[in-house]
Backbone bond lengths (Angstrom), bond angles and torsions (degrees), N, CA, C in turn:
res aa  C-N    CA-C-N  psi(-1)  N-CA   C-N-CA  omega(-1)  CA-C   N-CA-C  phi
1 X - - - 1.452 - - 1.528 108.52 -
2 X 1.483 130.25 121.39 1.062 137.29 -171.83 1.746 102.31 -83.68
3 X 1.803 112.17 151.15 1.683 113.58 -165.84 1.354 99.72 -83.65
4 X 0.939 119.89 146.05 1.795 114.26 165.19 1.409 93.80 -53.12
5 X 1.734 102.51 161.41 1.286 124.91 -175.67 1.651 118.41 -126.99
6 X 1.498 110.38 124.25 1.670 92.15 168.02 1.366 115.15 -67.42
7 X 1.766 88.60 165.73 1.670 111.11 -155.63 1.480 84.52 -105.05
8 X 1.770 125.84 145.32 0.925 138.80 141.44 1.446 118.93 -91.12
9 X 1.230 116.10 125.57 1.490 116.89 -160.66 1.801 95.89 -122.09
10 X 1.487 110.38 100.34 1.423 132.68 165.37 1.213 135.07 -112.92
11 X 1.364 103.99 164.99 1.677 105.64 -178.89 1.719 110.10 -85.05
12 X 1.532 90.66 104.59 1.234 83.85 176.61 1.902 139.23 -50.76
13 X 1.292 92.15 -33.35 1.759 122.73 173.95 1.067 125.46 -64.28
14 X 1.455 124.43 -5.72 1.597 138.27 -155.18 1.636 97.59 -117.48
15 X 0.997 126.30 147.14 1.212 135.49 -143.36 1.609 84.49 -115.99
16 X 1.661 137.87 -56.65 1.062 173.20 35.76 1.723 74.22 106.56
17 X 1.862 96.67 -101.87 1.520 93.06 174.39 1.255 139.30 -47.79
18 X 1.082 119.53 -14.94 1.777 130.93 -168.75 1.921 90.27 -75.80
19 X 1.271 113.43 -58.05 1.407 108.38 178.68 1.552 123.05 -68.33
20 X 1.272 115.12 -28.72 1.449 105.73 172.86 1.932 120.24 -69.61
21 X 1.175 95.33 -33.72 1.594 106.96 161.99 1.747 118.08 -60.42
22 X 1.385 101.19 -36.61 1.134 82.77 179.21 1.678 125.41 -110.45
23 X 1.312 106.94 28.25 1.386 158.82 177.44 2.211 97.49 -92.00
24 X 0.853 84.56 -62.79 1.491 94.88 -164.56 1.610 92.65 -82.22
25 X 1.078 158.82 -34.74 1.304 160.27 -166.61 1.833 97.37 -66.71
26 X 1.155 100.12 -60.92 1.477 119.78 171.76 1.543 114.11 -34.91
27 X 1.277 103.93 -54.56 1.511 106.50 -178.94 1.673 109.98 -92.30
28 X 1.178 116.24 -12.18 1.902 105.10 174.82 1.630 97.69 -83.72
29 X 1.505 97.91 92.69 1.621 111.88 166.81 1.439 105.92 -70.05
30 X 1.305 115.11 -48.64 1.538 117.92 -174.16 1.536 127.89 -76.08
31 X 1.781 100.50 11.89 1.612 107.73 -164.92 1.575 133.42 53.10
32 X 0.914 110.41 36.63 1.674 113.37 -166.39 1.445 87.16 -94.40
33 X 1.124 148.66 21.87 1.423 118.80 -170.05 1.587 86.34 -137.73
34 X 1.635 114.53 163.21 1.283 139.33 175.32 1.423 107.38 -142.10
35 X 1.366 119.40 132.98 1.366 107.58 172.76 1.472 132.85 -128.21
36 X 1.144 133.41 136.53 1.289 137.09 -140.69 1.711 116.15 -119.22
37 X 1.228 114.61 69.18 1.417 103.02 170.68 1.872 122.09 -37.07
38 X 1.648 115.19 123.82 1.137 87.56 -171.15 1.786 116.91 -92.70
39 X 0.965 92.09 12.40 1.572 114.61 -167.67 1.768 102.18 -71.01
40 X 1.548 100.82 -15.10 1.958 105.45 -164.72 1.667 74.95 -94.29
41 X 1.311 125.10 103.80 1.456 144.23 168.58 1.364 101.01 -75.78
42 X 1.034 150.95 -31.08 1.269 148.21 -176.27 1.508 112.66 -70.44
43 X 1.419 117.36 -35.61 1.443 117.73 -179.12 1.352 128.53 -46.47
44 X 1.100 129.80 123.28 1.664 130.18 -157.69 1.732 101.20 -61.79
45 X 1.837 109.87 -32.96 1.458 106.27 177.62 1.716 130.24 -60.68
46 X 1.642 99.28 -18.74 1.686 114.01 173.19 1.495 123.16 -72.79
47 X 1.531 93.89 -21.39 1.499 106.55 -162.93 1.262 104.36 -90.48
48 X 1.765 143.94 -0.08 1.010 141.20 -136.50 1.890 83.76 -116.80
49 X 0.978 117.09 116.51 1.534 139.12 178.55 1.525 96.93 -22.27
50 X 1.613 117.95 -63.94 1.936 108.36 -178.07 1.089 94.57 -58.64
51 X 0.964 152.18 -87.16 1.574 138.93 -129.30 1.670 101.08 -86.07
52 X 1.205 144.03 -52.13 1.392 141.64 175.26 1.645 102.07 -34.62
53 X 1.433 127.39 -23.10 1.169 133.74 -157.25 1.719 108.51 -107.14
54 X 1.280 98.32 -12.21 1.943 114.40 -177.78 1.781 105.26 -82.93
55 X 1.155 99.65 158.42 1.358 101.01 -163.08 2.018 84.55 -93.41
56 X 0.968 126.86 83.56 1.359 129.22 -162.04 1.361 108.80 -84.17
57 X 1.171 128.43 -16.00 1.519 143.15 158.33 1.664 142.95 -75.71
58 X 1.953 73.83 -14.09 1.740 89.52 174.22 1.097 117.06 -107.14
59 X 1.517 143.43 -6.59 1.240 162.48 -47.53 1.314 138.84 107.94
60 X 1.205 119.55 64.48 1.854 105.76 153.23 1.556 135.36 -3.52
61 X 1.180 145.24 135.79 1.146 122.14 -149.30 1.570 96.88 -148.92
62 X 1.443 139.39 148.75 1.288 119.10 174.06 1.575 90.61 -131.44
63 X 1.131 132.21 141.53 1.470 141.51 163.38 1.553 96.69 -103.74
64 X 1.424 116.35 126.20 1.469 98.40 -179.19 1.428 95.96 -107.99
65 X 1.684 113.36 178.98 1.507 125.15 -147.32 1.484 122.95 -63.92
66 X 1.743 127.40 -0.78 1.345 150.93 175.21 1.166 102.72 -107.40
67 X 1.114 124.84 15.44 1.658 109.84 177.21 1.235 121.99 68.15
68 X 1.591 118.66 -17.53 1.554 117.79 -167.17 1.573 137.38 -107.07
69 X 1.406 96.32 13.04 1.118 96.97 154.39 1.686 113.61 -141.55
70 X 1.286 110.46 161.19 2.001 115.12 173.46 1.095 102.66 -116.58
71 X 1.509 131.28 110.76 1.426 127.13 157.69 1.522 115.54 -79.28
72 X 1.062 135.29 139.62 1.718 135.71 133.40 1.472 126.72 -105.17
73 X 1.265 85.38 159.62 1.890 92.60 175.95 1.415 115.22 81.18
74 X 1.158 121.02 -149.51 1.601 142.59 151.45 1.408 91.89 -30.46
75 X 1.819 117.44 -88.16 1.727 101.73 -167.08 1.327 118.54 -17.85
76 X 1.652 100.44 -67.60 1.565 99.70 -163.15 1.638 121.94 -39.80
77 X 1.799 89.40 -45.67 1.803 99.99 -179.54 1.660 112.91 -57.09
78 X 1.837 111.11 -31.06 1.500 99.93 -172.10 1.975 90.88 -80.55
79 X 0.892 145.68 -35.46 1.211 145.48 144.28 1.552 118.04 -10.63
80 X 0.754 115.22 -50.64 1.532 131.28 -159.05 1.916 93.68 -77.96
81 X 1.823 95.02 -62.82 1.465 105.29 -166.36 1.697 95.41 -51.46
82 X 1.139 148.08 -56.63 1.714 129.23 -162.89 1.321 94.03 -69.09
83 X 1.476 146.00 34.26 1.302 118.66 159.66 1.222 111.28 -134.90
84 X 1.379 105.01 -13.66 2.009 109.48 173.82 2.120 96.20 -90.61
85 X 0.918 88.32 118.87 1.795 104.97 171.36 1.709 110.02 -39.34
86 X 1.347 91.83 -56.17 1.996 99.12 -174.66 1.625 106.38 -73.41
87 X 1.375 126.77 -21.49 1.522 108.10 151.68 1.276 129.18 -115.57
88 X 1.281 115.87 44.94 1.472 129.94 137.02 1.772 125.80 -25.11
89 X 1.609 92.51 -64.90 1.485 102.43 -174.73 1.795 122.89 -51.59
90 X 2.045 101.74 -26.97 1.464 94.08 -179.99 1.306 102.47 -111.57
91 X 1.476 129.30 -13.16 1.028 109.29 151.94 1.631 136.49 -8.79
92 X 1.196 153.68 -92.35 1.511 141.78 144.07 1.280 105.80 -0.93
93 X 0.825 134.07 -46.37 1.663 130.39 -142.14 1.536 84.61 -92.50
94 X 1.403 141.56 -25.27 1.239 131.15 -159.07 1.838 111.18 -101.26
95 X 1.454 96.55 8.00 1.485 97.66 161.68 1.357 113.06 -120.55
96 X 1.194 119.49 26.54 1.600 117.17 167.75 1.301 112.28 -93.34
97 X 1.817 101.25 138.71 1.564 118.31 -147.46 1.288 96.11 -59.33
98 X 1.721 115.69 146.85 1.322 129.42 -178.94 1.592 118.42 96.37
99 X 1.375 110.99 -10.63 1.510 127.70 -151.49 1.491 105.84 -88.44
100 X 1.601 102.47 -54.58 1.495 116.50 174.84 1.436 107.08 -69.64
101 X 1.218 152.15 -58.73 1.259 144.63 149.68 1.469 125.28 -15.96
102 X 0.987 98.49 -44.65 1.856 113.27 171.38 1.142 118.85 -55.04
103 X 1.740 102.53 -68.19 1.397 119.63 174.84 1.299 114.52 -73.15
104 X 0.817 133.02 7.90 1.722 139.26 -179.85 2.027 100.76 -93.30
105 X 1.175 78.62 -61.12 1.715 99.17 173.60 1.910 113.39 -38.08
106 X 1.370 83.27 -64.57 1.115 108.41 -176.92 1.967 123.38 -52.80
107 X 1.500 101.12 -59.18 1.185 121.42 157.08 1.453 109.01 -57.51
108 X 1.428 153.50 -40.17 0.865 129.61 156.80 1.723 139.27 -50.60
109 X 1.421 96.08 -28.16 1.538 98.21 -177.93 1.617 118.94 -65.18
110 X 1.641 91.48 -44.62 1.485 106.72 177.52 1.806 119.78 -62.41
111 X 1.585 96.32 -31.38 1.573 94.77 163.54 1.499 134.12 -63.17
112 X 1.385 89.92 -31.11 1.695 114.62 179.78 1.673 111.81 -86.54
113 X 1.236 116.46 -7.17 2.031 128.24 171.59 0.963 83.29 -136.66
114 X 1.307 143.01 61.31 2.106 121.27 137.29 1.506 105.73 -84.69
115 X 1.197 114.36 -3.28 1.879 96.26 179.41 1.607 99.64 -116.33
116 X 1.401 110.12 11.51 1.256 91.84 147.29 1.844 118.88 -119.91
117 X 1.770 102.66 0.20 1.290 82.72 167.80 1.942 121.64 -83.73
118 X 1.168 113.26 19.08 1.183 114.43 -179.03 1.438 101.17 -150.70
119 X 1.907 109.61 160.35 1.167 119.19 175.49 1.806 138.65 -40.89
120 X 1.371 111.32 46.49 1.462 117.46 -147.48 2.078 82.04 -117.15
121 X 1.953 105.31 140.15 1.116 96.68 150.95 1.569 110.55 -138.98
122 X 1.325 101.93 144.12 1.392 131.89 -168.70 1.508 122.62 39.00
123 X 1.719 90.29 56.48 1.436 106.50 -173.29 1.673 119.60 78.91
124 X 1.182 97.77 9.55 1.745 90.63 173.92 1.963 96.23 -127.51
125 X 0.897 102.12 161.75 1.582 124.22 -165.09 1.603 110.29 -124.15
126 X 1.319 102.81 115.97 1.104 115.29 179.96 2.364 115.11 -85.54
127 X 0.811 91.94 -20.84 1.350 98.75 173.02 1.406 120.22 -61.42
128 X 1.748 123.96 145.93 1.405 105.56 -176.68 1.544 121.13 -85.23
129 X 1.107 118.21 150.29 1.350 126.46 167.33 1.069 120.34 -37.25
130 X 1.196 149.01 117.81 1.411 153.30 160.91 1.539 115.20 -77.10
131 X 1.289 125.24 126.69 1.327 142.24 -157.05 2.117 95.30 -88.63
C-alpha cells in the first residue's frame, strides 16, 4: 500500500515555477511529493473551500499528506527541506531566529520577479509546458 503524499501546489503557467518543480522532482528520492498545477481548475483538490481560498498563484503551497496542514512561502520550503534527503543538512539551520523572516522576505521578492527572472512577457511564458 503506497503512503499518501504531500501536494505541491504551483503555478502551472510560470516558467519560474515550471523549473523549480522540476528542480524539486529531482531531489524527492523518497517520492513524498505530488504536484499540483493550480491552473487545472477542475481538480476536486482546488475546489475544496481552504485551498480555493489561498492565494495559490502568489505562493507555492504544500498540503501535507493528512490534509492538515497548508504551508506557503518559506514555511512550505522549510517544510519541504525535512523531506528531500539532500536538504537535510540545512534544514536546522532554517529555524534559527531571524531565518524565517528572512526567508519569508526573501521568498517573497522572488515570487513577486519570477516573470522577470525567466523568459516570460507580460506575465505570459513562452517556454513549453512540462507534463
Amino acid at each position: 500500500m503506497s503512503r499518501p503524499r504531500a501536494q505541491v501546489l504551483f503555478d502551472g503557467d510560470c516558467a519560474f515555477c515550471q523549473k523549480s518543480v522540476a528542480i524539486l522532482r529531482k531531489l524527492d528520492w523518497l517520492h513524498r511529493l505530488e504536484y499540483v498545477s493550480v491552473r487545472e481548475q477542475n481538480l476536486p483538490l482546488l475546489q475544496t473551500p481552504r485551498i480555493a481560498q489561498a492565494p495559490l498563484t502568489d505562493e507555492m503551497h504544500v498540503l501535507t499528506p493528512d490534509g492538515r496542514e497548508l504551508f506557503h512561502g518559506f514555511r512550505a520550503f522549510r517544510w519541504l527541506a525535512w523531506r528531500l534527503p539532500v536538504l537535510w543538512p540545512i534544514a536546522p539551520l532554517l529555524y534559527i531566529p531571524g531565518v524565517p523572516s528572512l526567508g519569508q522576505r526573501i521568498y517573497l521578492w522572488i515570487a513577486r520577479n519570477r516573470f522577470r527572472l525567466v523568459p516570460c512577457h507580460g506575465g505570459v511564458c513562452t517556454i513549453q509546458r512540462q507534463k
